[in-house]
DSSP file (Angstrom, degrees, kcal/mol; ACC not computed):
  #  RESIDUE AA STRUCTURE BP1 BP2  ACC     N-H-->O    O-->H-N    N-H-->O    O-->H-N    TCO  KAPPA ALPHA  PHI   PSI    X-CA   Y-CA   Z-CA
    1    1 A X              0   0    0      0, 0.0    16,-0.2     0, 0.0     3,-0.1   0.000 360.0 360.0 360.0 132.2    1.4   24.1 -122.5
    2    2 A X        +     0   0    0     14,-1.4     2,-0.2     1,-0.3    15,-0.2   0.759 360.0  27.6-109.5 -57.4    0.7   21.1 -120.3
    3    3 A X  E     +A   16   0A   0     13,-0.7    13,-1.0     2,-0.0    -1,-0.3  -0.794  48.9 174.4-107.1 141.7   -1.7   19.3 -122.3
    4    4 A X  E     -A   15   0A   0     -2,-0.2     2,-0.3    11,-0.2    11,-0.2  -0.904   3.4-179.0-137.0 156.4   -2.9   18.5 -126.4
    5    5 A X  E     -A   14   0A   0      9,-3.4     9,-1.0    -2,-0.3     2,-0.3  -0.782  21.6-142.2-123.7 172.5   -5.4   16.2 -127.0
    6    6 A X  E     -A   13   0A   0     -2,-0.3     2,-1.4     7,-0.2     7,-0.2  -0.973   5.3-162.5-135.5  99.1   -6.0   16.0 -131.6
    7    7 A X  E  >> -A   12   0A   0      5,-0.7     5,-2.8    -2,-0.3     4,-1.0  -0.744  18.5-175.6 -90.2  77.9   -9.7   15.5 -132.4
    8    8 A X  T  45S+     0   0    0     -2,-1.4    -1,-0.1     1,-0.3    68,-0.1   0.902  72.5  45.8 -42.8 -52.2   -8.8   14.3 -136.0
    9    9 A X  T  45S+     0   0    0      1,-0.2    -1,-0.3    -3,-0.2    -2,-0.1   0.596 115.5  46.2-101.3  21.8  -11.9   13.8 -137.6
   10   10 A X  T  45S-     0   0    0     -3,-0.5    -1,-0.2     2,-0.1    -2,-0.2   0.346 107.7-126.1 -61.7  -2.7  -13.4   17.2 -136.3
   11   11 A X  T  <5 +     0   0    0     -4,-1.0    57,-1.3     1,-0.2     2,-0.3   0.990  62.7 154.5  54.9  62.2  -10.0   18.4 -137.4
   12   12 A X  E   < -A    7   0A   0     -5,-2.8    -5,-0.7    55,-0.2     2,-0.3  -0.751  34.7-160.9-103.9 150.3   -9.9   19.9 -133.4
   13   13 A X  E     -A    6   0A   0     53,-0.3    53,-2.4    -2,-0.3     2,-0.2  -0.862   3.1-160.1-142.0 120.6   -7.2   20.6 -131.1
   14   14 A X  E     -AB   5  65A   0     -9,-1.0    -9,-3.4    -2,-0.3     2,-0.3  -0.849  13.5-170.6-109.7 146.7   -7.5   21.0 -127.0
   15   15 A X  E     -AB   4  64A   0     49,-2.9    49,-2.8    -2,-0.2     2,-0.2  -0.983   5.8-169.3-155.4 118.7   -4.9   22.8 -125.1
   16   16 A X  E     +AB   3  63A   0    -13,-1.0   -14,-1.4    -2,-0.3   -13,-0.7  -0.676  24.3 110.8-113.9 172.4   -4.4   23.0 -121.8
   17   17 A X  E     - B   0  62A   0     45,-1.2    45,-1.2   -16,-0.2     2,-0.2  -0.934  46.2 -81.4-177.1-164.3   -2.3   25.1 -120.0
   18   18 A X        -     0   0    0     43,-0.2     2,-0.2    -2,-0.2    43,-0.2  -0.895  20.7-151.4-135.0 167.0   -1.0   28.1 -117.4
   19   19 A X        -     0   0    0     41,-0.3    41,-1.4    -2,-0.2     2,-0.6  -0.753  12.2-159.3-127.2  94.0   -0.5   31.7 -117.8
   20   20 A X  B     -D   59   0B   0     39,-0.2    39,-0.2    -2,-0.2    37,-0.1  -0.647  10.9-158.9 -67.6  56.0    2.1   33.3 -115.7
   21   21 A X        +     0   0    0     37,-0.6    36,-1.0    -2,-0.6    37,-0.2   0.070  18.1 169.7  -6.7  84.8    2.2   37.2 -115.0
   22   22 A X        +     0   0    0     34,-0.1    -1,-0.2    35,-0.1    34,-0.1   0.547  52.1 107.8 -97.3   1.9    6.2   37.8 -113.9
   23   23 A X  S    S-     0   0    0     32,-0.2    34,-0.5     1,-0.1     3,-0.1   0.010  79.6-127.8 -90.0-151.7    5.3   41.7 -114.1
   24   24 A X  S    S+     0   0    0      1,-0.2     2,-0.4    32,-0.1    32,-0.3   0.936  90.6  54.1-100.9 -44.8    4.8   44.3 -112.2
   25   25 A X  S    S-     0   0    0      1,-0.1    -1,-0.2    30,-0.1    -2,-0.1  -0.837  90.1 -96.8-117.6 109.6    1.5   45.3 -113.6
   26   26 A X        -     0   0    0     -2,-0.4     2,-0.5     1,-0.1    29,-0.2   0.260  32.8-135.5 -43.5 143.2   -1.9   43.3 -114.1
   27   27 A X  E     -E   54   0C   0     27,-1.4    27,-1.3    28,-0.6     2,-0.2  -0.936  21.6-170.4-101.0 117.0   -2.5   41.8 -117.8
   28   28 A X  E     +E   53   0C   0     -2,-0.5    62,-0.4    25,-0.3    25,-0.3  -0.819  16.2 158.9-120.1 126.5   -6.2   42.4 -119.0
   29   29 A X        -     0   0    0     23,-1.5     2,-1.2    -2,-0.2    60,-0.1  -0.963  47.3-108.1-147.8 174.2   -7.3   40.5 -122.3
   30   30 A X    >   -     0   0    0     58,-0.3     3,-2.7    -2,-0.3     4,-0.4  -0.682  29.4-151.5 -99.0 110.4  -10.2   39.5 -124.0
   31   31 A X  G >  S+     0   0    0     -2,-1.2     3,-0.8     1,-0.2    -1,-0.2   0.815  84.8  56.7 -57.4 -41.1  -10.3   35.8 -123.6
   32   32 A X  G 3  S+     0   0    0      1,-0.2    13,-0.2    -3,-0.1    -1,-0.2   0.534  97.2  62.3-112.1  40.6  -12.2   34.9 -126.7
   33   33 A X  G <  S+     0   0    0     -3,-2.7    -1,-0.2    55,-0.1    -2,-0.2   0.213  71.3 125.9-113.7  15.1  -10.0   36.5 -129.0
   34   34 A X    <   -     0   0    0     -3,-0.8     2,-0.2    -4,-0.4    11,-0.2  -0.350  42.8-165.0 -51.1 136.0   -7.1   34.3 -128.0
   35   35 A X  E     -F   86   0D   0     51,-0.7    51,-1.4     9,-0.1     2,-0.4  -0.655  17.7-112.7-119.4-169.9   -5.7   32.7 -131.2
   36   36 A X  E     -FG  85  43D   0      7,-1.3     7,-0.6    -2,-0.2     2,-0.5  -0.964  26.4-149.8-123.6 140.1   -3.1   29.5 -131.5
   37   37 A X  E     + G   0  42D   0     47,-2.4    47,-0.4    -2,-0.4     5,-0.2  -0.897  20.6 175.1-125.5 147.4   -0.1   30.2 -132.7
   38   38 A X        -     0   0    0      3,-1.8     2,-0.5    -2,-0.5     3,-0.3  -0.369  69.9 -46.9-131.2  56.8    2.1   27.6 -134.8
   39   39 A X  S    S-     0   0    0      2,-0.2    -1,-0.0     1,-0.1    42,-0.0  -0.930 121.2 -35.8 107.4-125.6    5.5   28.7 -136.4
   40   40 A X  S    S+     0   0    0     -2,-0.5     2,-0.3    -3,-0.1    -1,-0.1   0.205 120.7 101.2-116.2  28.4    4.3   32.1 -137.9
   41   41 A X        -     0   0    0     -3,-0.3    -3,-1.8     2,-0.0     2,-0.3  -0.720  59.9-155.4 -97.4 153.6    0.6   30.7 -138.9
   42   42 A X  E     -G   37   0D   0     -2,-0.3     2,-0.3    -5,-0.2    -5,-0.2  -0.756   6.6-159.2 -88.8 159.6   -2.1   31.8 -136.4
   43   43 A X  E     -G   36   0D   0     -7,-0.6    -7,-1.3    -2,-0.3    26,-0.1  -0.976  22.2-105.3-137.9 143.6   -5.3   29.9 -135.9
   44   44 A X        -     0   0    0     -2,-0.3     2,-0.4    -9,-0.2    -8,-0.1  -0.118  26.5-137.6 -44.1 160.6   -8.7   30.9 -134.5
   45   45 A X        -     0   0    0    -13,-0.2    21,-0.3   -11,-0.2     3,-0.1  -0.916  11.9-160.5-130.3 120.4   -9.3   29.6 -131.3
   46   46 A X  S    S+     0   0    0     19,-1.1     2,-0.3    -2,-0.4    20,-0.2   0.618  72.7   7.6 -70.3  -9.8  -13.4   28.1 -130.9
   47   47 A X  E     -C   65   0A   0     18,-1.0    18,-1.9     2,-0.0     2,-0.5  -0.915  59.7-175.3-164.2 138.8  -13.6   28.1 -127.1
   48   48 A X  E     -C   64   0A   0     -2,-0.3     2,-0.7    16,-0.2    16,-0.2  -0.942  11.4-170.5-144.6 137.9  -11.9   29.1 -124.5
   49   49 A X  E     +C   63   0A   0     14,-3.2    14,-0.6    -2,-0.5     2,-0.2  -0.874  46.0 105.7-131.3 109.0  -12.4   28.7 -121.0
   50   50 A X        -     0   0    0     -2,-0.7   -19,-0.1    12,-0.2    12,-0.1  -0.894  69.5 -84.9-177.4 143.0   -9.8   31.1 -118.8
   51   51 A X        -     0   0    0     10,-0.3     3,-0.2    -2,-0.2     9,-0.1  -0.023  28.3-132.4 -60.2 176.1  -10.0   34.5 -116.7
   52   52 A X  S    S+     0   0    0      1,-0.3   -23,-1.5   -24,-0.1     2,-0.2   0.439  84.5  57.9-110.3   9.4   -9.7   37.6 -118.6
   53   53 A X  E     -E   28   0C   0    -25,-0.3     2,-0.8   -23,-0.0    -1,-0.3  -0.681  54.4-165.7-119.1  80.8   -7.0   39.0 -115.9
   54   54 A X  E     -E   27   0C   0    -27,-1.3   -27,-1.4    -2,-0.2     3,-0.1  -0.747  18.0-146.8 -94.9 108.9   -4.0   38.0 -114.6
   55   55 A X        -     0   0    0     -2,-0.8   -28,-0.6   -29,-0.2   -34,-0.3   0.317  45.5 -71.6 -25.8 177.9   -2.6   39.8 -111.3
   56   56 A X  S    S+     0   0    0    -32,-0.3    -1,-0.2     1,-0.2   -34,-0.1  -0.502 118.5   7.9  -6.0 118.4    0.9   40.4 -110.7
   57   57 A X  S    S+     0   0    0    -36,-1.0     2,-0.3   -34,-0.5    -1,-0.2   0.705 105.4 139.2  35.3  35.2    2.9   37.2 -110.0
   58   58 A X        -     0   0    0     -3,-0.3   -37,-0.6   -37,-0.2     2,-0.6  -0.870  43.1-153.5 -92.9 125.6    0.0   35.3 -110.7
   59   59 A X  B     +D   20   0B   0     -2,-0.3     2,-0.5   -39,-0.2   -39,-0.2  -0.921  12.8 172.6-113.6 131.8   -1.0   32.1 -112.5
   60   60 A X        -     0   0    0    -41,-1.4     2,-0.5    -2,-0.6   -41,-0.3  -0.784  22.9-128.5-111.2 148.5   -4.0   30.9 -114.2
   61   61 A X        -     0   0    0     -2,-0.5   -10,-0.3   -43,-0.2     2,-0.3  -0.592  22.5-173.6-107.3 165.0   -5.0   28.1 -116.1
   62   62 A X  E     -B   17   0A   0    -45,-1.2   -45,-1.2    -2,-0.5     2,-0.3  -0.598  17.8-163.6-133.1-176.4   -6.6   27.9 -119.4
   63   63 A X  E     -BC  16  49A   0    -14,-0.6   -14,-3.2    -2,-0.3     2,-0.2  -0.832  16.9-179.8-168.5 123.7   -8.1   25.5 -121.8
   64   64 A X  E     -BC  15  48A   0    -49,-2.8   -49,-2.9    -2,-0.3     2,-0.3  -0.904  15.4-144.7-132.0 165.8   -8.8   26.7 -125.5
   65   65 A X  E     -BC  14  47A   0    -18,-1.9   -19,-1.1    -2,-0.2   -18,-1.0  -0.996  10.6-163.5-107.2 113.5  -10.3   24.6 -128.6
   66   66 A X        +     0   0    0    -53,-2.4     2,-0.8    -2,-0.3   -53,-0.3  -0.850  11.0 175.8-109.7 136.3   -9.2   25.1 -131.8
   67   67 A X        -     0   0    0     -2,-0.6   -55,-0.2   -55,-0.2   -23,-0.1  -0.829  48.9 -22.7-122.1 106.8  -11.2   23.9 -134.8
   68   68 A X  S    S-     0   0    0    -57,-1.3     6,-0.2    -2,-0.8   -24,-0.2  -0.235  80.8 -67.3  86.3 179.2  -10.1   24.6 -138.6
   69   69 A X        -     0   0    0      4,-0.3   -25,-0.2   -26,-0.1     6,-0.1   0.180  57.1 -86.1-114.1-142.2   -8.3   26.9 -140.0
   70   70 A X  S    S+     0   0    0    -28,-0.1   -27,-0.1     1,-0.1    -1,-0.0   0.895 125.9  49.2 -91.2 -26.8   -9.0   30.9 -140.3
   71   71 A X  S    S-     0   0    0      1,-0.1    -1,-0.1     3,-0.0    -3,-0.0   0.772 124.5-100.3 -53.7 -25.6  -11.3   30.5 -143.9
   72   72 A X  S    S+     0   0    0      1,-0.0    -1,-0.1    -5,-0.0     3,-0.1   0.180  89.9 125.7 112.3  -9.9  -13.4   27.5 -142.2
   73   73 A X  S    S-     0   0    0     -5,-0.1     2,-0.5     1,-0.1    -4,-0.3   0.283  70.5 -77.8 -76.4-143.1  -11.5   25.5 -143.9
   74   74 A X        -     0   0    0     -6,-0.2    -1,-0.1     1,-0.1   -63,-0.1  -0.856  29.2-173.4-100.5 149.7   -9.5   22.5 -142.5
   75   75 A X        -     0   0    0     -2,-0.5    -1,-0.1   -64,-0.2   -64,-0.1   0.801  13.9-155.3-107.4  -5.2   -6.5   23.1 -140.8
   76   76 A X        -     0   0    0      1,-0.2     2,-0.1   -68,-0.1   -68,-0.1   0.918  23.3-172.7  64.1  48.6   -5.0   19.2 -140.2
   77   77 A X        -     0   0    0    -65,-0.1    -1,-0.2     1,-0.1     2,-0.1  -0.571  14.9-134.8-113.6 136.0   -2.9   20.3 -137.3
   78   78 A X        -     0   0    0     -2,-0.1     3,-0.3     1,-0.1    -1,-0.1  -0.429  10.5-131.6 -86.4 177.4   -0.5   17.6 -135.9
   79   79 A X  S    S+     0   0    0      1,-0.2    -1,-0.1    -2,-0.1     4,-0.1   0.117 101.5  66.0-117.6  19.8   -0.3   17.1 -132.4
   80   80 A X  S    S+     0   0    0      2,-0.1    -1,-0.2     0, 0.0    -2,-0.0  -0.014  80.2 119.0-103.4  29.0    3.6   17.1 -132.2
   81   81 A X  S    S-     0   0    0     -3,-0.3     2,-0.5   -42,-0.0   -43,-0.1   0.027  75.3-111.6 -35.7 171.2    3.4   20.9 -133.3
   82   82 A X        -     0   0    0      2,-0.0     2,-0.1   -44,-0.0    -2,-0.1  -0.974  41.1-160.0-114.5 104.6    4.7   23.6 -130.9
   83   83 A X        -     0   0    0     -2,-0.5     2,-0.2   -45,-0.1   -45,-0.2  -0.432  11.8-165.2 -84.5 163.0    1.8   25.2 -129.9
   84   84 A X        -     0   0    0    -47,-0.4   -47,-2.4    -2,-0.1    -2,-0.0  -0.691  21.3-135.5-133.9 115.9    1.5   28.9 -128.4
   85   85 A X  E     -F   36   0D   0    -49,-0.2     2,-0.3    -2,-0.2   -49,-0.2  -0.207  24.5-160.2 -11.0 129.9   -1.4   30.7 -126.5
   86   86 A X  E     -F   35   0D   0    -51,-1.4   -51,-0.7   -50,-0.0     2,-0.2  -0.930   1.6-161.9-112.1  94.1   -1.4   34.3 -128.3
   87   87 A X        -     0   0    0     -2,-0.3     2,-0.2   -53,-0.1   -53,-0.1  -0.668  20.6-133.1 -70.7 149.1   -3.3   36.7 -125.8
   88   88 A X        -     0   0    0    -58,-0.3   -58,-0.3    -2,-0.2     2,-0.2  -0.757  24.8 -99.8 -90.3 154.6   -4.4   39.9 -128.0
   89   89 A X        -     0   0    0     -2,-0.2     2,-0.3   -60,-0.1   -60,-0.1  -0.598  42.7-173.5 -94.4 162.4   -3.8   43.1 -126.8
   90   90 A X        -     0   0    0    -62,-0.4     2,-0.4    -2,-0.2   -62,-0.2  -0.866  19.1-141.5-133.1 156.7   -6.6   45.0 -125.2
   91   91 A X        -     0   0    0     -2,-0.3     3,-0.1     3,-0.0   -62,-0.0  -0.985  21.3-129.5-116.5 111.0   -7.0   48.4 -123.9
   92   92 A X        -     0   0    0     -2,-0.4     3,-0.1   -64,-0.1   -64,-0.0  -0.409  41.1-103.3 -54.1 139.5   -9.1   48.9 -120.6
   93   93 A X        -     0   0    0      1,-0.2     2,-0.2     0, 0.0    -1,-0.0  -0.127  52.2 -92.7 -46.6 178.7  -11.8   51.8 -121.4
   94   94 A X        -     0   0    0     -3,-0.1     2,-0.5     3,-0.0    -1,-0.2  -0.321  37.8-137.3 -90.0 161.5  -10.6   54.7 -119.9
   95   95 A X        -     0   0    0     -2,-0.2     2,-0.1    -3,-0.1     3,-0.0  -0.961  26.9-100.4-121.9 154.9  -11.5   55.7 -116.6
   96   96 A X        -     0   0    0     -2,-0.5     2,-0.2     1,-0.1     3,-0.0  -0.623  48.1-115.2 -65.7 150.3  -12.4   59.2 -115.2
   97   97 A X        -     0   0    0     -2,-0.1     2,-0.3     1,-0.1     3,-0.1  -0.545  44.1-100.0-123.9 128.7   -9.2   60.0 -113.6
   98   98 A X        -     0   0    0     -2,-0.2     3,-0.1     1,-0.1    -1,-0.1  -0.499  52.6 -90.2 -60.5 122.3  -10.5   60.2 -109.1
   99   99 A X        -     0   0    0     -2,-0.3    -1,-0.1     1,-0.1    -3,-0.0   0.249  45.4 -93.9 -67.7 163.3  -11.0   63.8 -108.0
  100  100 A X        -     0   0    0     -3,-0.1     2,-0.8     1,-0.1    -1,-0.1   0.030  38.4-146.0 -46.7 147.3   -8.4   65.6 -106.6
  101  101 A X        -     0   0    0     -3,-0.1     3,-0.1     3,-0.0    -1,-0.1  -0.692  24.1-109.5-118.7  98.6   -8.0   65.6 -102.6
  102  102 A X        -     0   0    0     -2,-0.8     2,-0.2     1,-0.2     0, 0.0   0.166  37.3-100.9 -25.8 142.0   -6.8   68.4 -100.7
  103  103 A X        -     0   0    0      1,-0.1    -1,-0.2     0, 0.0     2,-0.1  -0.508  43.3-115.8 -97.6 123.3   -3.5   68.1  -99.3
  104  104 A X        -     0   0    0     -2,-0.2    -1,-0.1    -3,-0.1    -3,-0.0  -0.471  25.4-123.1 -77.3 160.2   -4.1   67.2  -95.4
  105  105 A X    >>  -     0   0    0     -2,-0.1     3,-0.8     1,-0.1     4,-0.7   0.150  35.5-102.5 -70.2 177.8   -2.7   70.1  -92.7
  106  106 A X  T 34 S+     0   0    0      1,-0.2    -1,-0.1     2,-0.1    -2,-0.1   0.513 122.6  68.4-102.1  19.5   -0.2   68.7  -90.3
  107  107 A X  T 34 S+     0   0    0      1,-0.1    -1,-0.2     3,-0.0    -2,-0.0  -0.133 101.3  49.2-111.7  33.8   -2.4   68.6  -87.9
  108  108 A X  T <4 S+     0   0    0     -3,-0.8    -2,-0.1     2,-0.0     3,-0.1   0.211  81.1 108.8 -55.8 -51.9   -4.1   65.9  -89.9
  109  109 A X  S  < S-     0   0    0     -4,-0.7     2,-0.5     1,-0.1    -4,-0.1  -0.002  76.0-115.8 -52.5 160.8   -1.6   63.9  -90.5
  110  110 A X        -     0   0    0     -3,-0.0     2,-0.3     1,-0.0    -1,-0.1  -0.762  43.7-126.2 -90.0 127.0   -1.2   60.4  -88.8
  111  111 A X        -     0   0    0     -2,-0.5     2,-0.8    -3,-0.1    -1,-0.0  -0.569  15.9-116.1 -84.2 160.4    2.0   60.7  -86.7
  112  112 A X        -     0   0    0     -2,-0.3     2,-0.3     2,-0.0    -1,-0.1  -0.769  26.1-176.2-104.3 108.6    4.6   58.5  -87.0
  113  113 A X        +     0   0    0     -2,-0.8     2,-0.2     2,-0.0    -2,-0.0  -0.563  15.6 151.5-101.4 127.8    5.8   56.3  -84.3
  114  114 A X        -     0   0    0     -2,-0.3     3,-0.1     5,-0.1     4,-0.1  -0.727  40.4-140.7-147.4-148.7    9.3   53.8  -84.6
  115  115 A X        -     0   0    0      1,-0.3     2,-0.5    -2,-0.2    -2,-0.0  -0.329  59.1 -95.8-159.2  48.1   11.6   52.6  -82.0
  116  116 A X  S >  S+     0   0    0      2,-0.0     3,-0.9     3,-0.0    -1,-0.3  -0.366  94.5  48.9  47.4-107.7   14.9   53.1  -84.3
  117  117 A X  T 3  S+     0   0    0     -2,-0.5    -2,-0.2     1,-0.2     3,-0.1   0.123 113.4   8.9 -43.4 168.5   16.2   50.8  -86.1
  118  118 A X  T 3  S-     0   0    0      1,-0.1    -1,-0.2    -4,-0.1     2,-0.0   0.743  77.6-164.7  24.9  41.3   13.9   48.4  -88.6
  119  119 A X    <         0   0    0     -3,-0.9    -1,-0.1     1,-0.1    -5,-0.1  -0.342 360.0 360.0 -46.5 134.2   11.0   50.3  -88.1
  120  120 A X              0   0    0     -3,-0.1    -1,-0.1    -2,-0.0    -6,-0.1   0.277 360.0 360.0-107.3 360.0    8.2   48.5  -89.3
């Protein structure tokens, strides 16, 4: 979290930030089911503006609004909280799996050319 700004009397909170990928494998989620998370309460989040993908060793940045609590009611949230970004998990539809490709002859194949050592 880089930024909160406390919009009291909307009872609002803006939160700006990064989201860092360190894995091997892209992270897919659906961006406006991000909640805020505060000790072990969650909150809705009313806008968010941030991609819904992050690469490998990638960062993005995000900005969510949260207004009120999850009943509608108000949620009073101080601004020396500990905030957290919650992504939900998502599941990509499935994809048809590519068809199979026939295994090329060797007199297909790309040869391979090196010069010995460190071959590049």
């Amino acid at each position: 979290m880089e930024e909160v700004h406390r919009f009291p009397v909307d009872d609002a909170i803006v939160l700006f930030g990064h989201i860092e990928n360190k894995g091997a494998k892209t992270v897919t989620f659906d961006p406006a089911a991000i909640t805020i998370g505060i000790g072990d309460r969650q909150y809705p989040s009313a806008f968010v503006d941030c991609a819904s993908a992050v690469s490998p060793g990638q960062t993005i940045r995000f900005g969510v609004i949260g207004q009120g609590d999850v009943d509608g009611g108000r949620a009073h949230l101080a601004i020396r909280n500990t905030f957290r970004v919650l992504l939900p998990k998502y599941s990509a539809p499935a994809s048809s799996p590519a068809p199979a490709q026939p295994p090329k002859r060797l007199s297909e194949s790309t040869p391979v050319r090196g010069r010995g050592k460190g071959i590049k």
